[in-house]
BADREN-194795 format. One record per atom (N, C-alpha, C): residue in one letter; x, y, z; atom name. Coordinates in nm, 4 decimals, decimal comma. Layout:
<torgu><res>A</res><px>X</px><py>Y</py><pz>Z</pz><atom>CA</atom></torgu>
...
END
This chain:
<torgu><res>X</res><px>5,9010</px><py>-1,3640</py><pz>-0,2107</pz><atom>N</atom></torgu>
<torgu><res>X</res><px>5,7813</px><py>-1,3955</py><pz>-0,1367</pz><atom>CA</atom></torgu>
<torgu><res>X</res><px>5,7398</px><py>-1,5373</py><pz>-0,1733</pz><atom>C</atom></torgu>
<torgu><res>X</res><px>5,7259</px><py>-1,6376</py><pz>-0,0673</pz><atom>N</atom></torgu>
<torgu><res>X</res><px>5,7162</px><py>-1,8029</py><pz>-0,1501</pz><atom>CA</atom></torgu>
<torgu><res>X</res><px>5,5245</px><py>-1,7849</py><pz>-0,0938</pz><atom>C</atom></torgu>
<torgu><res>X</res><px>5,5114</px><py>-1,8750</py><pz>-0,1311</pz><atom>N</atom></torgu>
<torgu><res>X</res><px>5,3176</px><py>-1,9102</py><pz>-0,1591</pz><atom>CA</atom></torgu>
<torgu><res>X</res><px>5,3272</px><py>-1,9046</py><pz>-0,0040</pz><atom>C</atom></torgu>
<torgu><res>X</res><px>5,3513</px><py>-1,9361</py><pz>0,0808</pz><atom>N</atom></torgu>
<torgu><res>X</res><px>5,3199</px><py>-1,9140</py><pz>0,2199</pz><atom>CA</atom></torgu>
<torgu><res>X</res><px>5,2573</px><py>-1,7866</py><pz>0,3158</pz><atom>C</atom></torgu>
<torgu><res>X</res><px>5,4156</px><py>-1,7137</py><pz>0,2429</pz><atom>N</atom></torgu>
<torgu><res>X</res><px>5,3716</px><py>-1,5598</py><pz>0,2403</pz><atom>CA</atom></torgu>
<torgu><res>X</res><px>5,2715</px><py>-1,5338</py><pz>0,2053</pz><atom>C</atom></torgu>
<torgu><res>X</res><px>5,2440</px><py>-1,5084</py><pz>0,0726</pz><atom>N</atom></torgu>
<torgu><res>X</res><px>5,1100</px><py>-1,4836</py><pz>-0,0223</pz><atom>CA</atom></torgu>
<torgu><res>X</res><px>4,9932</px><py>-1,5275</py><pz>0,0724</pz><atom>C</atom></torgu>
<torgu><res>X</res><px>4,9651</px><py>-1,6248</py><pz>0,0976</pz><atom>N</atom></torgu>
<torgu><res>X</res><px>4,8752</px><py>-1,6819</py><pz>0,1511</pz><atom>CA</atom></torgu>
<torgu><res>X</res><px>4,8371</px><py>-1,5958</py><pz>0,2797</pz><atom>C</atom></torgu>
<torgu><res>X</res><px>4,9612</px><py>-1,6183</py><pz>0,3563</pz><atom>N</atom></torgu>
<torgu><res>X</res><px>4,8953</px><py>-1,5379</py><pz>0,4330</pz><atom>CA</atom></torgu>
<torgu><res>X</res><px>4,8670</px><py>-1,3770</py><pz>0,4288</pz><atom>C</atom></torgu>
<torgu><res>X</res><px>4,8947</px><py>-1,3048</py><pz>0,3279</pz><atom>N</atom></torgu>
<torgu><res>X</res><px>4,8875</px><py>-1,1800</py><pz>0,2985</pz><atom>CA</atom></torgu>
<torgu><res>X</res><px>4,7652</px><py>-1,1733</py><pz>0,2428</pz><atom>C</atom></torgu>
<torgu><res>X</res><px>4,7261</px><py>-1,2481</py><pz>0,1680</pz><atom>N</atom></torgu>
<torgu><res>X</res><px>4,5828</px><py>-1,2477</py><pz>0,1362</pz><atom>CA</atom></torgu>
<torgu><res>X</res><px>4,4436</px><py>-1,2980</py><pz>0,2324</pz><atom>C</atom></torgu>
<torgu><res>X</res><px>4,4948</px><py>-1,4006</py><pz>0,3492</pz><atom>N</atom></torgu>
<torgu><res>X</res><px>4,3937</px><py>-1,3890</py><pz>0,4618</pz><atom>CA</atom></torgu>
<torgu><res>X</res><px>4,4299</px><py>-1,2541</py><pz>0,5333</pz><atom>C</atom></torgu>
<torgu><res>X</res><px>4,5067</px><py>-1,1631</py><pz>0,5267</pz><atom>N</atom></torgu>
<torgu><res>X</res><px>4,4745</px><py>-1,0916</py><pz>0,6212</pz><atom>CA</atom></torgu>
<torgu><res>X</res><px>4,4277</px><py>-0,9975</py><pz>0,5552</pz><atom>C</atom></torgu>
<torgu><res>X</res><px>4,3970</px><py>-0,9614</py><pz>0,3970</pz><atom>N</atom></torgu>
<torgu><res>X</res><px>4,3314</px><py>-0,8804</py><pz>0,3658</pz><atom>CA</atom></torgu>
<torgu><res>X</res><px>4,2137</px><py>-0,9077</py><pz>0,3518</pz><atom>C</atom></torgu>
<torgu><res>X</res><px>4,1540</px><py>-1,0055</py><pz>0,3593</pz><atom>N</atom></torgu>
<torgu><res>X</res><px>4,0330</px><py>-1,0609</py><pz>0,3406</pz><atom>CA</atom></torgu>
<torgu><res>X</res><px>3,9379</px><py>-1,0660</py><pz>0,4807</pz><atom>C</atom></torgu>
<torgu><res>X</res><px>4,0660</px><py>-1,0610</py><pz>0,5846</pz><atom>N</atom></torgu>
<torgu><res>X</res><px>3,9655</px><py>-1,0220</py><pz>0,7359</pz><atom>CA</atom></torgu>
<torgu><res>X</res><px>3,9556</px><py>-0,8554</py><pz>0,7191</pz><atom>C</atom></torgu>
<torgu><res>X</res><px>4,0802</px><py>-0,7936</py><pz>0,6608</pz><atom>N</atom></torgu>
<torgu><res>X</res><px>4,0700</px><py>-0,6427</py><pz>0,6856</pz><atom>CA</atom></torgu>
<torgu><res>X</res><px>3,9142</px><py>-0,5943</py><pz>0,6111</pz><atom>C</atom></torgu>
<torgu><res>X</res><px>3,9359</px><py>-0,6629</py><pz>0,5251</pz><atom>N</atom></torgu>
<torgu><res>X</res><px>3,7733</px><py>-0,6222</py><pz>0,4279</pz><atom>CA</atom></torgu>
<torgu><res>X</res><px>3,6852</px><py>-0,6471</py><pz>0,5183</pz><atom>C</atom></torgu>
<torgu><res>X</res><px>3,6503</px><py>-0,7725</py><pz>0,5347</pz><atom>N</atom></torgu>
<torgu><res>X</res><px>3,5462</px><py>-0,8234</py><pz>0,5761</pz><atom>CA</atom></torgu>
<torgu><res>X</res><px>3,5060</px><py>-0,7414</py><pz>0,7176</pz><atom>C</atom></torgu>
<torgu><res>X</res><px>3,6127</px><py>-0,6863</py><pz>0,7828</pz><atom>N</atom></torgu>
<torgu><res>X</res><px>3,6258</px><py>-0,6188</py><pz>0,9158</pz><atom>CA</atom></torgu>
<torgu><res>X</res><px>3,5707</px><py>-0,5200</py><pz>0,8491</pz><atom>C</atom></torgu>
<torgu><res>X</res><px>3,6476</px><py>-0,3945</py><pz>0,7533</pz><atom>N</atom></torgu>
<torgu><res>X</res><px>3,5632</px><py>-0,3008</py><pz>0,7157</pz><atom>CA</atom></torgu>
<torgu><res>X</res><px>3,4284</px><py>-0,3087</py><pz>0,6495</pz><atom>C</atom></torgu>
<torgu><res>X</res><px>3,3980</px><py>-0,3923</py><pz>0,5724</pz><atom>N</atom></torgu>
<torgu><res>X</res><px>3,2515</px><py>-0,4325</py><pz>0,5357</pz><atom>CA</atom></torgu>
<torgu><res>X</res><px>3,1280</px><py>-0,4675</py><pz>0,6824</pz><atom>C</atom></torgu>
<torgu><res>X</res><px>3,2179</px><py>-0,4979</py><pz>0,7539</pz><atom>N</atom></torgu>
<torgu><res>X</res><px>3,1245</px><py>-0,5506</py><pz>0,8967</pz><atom>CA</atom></torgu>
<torgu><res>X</res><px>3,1019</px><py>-0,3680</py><pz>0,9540</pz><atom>C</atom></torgu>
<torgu><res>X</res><px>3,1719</px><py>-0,3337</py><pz>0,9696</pz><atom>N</atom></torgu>
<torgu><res>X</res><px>3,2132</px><py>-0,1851</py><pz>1,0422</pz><atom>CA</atom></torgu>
<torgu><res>X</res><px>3,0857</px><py>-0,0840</py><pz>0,9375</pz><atom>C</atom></torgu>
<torgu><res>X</res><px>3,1211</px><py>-0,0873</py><pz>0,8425</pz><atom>N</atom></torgu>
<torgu><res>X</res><px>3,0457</px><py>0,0190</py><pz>0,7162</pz><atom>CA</atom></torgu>
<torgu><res>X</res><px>2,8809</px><py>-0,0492</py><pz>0,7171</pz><atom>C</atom></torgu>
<torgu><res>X</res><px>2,8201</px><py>-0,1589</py><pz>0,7480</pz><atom>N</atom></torgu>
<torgu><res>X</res><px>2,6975</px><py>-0,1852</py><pz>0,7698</pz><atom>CA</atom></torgu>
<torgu><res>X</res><px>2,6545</px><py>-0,2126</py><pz>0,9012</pz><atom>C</atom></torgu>
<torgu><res>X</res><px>2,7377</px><py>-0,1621</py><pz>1,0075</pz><atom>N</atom></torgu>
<torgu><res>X</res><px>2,6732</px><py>-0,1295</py><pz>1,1255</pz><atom>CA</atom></torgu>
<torgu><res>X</res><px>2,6676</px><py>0,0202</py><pz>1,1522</pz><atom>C</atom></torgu>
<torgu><res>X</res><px>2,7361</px><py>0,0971</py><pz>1,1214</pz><atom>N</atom></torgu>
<torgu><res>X</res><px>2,7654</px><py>0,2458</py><pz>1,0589</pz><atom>CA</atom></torgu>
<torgu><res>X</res><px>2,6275</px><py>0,2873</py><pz>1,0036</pz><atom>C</atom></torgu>
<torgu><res>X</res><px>2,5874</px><py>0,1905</py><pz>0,8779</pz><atom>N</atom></torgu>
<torgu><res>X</res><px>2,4815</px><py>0,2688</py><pz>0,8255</pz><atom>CA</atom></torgu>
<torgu><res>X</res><px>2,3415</px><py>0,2171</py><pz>0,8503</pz><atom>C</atom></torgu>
<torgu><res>X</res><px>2,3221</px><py>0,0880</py><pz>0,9596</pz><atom>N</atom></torgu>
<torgu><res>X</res><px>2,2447</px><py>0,0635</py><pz>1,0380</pz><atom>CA</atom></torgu>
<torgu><res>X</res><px>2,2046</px><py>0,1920</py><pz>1,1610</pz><atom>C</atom></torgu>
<torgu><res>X</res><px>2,3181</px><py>0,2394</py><pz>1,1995</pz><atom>N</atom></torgu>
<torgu><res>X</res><px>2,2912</px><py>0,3506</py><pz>1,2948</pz><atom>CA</atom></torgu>
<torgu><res>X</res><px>2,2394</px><py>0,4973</py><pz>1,2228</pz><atom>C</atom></torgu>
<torgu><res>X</res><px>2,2899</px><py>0,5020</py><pz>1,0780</pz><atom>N</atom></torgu>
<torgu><res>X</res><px>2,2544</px><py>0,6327</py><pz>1,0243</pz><atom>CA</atom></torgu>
<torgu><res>X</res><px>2,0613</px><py>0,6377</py><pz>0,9982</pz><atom>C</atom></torgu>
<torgu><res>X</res><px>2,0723</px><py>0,5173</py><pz>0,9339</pz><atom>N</atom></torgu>
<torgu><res>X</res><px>1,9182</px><py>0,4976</py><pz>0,9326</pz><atom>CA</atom></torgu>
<torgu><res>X</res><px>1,8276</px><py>0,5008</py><pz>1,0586</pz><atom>C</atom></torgu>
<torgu><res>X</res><px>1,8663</px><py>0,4418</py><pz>1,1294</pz><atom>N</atom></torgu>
<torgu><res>X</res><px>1,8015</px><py>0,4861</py><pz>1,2676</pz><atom>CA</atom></torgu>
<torgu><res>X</res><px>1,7901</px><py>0,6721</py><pz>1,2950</pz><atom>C</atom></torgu>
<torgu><res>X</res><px>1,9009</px><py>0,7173</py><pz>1,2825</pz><atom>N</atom></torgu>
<torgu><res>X</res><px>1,9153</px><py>0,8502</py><pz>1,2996</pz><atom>CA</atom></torgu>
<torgu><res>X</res><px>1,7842</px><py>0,9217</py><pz>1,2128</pz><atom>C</atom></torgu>
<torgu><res>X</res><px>1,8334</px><py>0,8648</py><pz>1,0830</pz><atom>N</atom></torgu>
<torgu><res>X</res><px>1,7374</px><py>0,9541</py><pz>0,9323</pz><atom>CA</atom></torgu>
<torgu><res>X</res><px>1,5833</px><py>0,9470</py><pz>0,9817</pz><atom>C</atom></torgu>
<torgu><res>X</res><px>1,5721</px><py>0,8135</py><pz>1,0686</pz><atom>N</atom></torgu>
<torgu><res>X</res><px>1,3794</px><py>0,8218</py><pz>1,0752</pz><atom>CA</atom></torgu>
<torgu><res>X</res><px>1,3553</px><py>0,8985</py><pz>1,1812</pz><atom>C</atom></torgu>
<torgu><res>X</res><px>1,4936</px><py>0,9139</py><pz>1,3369</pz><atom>N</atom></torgu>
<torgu><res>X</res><px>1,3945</px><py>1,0304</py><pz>1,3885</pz><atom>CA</atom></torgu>
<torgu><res>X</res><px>1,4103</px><py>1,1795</py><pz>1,3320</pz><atom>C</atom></torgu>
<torgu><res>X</res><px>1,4697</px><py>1,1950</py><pz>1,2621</pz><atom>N</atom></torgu>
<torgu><res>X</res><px>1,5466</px><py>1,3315</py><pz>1,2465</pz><atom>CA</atom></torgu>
<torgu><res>X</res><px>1,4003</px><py>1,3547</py><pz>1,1170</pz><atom>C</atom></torgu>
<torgu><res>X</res><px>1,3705</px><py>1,2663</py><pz>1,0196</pz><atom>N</atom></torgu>
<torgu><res>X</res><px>1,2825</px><py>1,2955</py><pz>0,9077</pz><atom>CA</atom></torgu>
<torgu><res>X</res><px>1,0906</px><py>1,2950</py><pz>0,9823</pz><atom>C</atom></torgu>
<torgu><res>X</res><px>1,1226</px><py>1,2518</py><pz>1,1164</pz><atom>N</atom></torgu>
<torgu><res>X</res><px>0,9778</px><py>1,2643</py><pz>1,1360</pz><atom>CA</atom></torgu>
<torgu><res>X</res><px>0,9665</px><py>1,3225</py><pz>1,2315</pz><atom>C</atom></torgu>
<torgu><res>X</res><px>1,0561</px><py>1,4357</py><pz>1,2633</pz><atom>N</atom></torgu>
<torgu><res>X</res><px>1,0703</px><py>1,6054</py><pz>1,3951</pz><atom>CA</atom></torgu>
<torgu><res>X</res><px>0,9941</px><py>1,6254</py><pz>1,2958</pz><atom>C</atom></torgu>
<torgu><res>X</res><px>0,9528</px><py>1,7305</py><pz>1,3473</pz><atom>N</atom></torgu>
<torgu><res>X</res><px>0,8700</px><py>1,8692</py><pz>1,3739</pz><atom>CA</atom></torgu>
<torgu><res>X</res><px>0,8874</px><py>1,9457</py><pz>1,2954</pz><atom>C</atom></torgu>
<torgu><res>X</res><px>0,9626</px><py>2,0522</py><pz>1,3400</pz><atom>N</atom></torgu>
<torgu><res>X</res><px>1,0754</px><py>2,1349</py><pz>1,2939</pz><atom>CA</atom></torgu>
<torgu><res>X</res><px>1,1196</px><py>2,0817</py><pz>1,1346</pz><atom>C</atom></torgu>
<torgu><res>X</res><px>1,1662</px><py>2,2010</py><pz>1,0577</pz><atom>N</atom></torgu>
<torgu><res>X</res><px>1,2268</px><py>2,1921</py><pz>0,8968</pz><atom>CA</atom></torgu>
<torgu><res>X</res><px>1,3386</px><py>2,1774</py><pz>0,9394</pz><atom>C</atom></torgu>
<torgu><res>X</res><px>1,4641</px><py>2,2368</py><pz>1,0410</pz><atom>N</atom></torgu>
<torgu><res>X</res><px>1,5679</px><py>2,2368</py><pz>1,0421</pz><atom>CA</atom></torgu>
<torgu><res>X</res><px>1,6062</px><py>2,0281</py><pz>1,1064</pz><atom>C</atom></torgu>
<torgu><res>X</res><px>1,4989</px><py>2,0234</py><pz>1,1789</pz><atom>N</atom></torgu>
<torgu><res>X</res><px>1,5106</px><py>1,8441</py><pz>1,2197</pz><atom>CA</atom></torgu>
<torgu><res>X</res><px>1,4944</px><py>1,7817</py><pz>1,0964</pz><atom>C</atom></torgu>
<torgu><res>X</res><px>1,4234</px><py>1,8036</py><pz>1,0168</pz><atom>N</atom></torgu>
<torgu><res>X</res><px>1,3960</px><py>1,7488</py><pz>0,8633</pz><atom>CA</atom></torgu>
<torgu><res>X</res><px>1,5025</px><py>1,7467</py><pz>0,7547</pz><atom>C</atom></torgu>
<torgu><res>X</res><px>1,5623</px><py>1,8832</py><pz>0,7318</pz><atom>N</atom></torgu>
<torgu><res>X</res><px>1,6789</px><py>1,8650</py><pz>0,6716</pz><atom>CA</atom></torgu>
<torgu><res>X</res><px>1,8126</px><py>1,8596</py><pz>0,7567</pz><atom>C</atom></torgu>
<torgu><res>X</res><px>1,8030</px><py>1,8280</py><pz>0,8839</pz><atom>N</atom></torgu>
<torgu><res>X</res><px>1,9436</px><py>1,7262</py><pz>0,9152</pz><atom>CA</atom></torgu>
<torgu><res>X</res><px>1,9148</px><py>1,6024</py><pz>0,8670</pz><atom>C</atom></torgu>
<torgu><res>X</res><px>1,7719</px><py>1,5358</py><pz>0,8361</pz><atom>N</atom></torgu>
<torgu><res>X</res><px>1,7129</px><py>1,3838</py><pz>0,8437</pz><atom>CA</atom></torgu>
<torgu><res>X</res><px>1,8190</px><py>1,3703</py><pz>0,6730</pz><atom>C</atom></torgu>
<torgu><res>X</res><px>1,7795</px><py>1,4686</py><pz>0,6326</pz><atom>N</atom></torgu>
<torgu><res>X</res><px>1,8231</px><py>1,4695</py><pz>0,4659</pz><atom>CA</atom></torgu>
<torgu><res>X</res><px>1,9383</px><py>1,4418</py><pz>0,4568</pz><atom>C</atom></torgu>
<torgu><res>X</res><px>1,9970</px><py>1,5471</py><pz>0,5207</pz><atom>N</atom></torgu>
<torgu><res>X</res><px>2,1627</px><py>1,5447</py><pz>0,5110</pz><atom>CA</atom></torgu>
<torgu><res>X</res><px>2,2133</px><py>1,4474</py><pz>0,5497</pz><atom>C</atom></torgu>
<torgu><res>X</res><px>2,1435</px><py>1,3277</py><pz>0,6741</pz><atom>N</atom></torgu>
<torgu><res>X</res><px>2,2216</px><py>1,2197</py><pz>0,7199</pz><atom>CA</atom></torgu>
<torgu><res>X</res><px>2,1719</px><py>1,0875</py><pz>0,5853</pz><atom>C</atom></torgu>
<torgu><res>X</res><px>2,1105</px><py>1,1379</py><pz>0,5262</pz><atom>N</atom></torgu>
<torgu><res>X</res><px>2,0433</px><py>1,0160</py><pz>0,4438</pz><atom>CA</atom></torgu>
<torgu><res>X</res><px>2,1444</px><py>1,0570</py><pz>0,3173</pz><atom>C</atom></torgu>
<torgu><res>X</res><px>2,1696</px><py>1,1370</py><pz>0,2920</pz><atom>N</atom></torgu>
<torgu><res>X</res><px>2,3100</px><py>1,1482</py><pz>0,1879</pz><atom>CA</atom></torgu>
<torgu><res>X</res><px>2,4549</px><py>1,0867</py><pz>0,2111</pz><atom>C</atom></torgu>
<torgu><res>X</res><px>2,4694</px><py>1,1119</py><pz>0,3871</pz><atom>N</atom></torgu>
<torgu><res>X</res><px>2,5741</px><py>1,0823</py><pz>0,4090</pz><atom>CA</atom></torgu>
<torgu><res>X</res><px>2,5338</px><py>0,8809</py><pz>0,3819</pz><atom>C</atom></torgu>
<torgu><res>X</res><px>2,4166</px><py>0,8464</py><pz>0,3757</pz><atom>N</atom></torgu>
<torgu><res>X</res><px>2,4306</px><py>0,7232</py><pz>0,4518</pz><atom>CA</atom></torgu>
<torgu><res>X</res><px>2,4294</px><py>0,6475</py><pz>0,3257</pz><atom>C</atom></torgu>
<torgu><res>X</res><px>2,3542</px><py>0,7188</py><pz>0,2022</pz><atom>N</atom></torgu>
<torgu><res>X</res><px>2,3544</px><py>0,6819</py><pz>0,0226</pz><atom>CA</atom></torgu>
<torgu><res>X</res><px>2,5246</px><py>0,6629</py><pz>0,0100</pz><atom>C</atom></torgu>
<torgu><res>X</res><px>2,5998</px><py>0,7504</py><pz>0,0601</pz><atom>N</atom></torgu>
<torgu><res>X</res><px>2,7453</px><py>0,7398</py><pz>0,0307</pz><atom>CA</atom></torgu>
<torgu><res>X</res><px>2,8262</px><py>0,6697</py><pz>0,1107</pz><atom>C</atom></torgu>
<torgu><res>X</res><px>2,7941</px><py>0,6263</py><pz>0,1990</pz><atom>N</atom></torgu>
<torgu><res>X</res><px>2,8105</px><py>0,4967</py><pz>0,3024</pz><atom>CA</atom></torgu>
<torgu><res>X</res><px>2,7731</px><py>0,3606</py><pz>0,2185</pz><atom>C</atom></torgu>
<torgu><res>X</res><px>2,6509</px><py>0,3540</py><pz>0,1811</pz><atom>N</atom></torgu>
<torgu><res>X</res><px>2,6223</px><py>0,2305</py><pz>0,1044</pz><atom>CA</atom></torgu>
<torgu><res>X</res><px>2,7114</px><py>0,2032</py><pz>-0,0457</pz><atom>C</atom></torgu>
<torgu><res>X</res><px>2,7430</px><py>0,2818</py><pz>-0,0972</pz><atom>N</atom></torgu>
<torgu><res>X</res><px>2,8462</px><py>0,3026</py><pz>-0,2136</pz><atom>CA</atom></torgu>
<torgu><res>X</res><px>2,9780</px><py>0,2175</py><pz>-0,1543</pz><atom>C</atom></torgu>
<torgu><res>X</res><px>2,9993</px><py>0,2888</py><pz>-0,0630</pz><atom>N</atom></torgu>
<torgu><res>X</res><px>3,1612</px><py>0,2282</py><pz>-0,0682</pz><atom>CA</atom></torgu>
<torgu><res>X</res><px>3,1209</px><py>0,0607</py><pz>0,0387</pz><atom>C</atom></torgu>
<torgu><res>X</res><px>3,0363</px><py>0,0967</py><pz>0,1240</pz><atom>N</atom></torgu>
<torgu><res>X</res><px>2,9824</px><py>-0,1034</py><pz>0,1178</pz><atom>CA</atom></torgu>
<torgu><res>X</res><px>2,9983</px><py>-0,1616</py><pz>-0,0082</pz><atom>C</atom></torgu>
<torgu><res>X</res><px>2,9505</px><py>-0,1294</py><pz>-0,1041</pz><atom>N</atom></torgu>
<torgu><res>X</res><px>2,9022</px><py>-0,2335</py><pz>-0,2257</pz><atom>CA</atom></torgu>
<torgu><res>X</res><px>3,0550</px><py>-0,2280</py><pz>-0,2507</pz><atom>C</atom></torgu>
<torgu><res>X</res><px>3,1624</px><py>-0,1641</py><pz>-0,2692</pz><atom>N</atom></torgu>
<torgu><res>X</res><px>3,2400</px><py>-0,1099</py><pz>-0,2887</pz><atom>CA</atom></torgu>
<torgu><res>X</res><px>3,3573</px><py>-0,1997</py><pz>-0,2011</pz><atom>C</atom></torgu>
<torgu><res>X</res><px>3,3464</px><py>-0,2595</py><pz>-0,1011</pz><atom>N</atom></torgu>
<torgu><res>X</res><px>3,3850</px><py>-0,3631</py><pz>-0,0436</pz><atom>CA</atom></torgu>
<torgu><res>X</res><px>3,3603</px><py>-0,4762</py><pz>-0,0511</pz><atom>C</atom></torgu>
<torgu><res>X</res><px>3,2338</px><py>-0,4695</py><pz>-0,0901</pz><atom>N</atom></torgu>
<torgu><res>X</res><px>3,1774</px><py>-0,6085</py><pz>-0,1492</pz><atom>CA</atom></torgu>
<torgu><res>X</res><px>3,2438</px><py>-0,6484</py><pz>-0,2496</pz><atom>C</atom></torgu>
<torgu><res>X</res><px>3,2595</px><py>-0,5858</py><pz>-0,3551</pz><atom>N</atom></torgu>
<torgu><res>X</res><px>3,3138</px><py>-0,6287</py><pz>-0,4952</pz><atom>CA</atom></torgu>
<torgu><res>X</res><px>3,4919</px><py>-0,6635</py><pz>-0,4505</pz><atom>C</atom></torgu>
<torgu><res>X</res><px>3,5672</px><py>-0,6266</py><pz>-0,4114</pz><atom>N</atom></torgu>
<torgu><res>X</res><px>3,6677</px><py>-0,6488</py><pz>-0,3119</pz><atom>CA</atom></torgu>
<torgu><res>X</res><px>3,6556</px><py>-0,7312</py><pz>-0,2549</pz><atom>C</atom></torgu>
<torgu><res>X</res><px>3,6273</px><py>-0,7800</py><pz>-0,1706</pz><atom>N</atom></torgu>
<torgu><res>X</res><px>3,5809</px><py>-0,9141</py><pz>-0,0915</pz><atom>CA</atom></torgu>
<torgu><res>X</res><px>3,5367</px><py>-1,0415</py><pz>-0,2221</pz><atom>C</atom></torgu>
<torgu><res>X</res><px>3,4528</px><py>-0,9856</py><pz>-0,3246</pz><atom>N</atom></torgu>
<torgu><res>X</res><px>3,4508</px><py>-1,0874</py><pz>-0,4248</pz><atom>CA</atom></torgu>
<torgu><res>X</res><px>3,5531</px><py>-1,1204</py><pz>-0,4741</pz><atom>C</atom></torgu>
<torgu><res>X</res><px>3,6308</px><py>-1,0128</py><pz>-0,5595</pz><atom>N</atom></torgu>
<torgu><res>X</res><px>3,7779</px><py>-0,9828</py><pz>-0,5688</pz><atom>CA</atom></torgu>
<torgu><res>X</res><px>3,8638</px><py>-1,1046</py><pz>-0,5344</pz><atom>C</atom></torgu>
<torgu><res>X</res><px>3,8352</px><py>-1,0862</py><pz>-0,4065</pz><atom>N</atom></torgu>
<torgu><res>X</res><px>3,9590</px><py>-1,1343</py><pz>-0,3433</pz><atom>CA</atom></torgu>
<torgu><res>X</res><px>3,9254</px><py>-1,2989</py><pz>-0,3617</pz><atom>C</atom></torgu>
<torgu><res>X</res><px>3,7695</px><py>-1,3398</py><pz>-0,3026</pz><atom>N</atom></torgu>
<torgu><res>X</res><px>3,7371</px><py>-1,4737</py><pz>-0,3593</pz><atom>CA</atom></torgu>
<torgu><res>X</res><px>3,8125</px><py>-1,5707</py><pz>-0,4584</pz><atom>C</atom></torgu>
<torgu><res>X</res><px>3,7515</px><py>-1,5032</py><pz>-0,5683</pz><atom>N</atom></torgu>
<torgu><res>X</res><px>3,7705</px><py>-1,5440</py><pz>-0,7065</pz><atom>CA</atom></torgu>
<torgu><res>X</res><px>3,9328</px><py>-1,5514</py><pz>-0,7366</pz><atom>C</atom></torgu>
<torgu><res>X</res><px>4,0112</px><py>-1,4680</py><pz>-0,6898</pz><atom>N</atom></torgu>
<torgu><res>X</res><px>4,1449</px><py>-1,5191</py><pz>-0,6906</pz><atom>CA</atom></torgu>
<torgu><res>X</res><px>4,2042</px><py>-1,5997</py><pz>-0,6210</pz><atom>C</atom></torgu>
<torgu><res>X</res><px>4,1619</px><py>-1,6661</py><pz>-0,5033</pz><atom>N</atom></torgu>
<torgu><res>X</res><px>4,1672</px><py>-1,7346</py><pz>-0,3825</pz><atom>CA</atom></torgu>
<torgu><res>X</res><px>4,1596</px><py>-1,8868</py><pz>-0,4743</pz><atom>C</atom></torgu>
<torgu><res>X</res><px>4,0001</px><py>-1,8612</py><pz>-0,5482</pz><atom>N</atom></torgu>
<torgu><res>X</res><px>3,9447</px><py>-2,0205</py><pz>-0,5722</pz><atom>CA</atom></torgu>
<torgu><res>X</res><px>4,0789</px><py>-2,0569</py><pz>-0,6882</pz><atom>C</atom></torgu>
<torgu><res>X</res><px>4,0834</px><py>-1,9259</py><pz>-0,7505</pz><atom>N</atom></torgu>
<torgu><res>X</res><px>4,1509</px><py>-2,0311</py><pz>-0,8854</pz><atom>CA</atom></torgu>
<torgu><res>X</res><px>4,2335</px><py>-2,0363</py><pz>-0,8423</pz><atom>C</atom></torgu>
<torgu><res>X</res><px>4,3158</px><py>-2,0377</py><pz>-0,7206</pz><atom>N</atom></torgu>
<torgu><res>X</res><px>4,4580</px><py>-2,1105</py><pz>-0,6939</pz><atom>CA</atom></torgu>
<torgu><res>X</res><px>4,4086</px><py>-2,2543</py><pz>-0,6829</pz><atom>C</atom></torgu>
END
């Protein structure tokens, strides 16, 4: 594999991130929308779907940050070439 390769193997993981990091905070832009009407129904059973989507969306934000550090990752090995 000569530095060319490399190079470009590492821009394309760095769009794949950045693609999934873009994807995973529009994802949990929509969950939150969901959680406020679902947490301010009526109904207990509208209330704890509000819950259940706000768990799913705590574990959505995990693996964001979780891309983030990846995306830093990838930075920091980038610069010190």
């Amino acid at each position: 594999m000569n530095d060319y390769t490399m190079h470009t193997d590492n821009d394309a993981l760095a769009a794949d991130v950045a693609d999934l990091e873009e994807s995973l905070y529009e994802f949990h832009l929509r969950l939150r929308d969901m959680i406020a009407r679902h947490l301010q129904g009526a109904s207990r059973e509208q209330r704890m779907t509000g819950l259940l989507i706000e768990g799913i969306d705590n574990d959505l934000v995990k693996l964001y940050r979780r891309a983030a550090i990846i995306q830093k990752h990838q930075r920091t090995r980038v610069d010190k070439k």
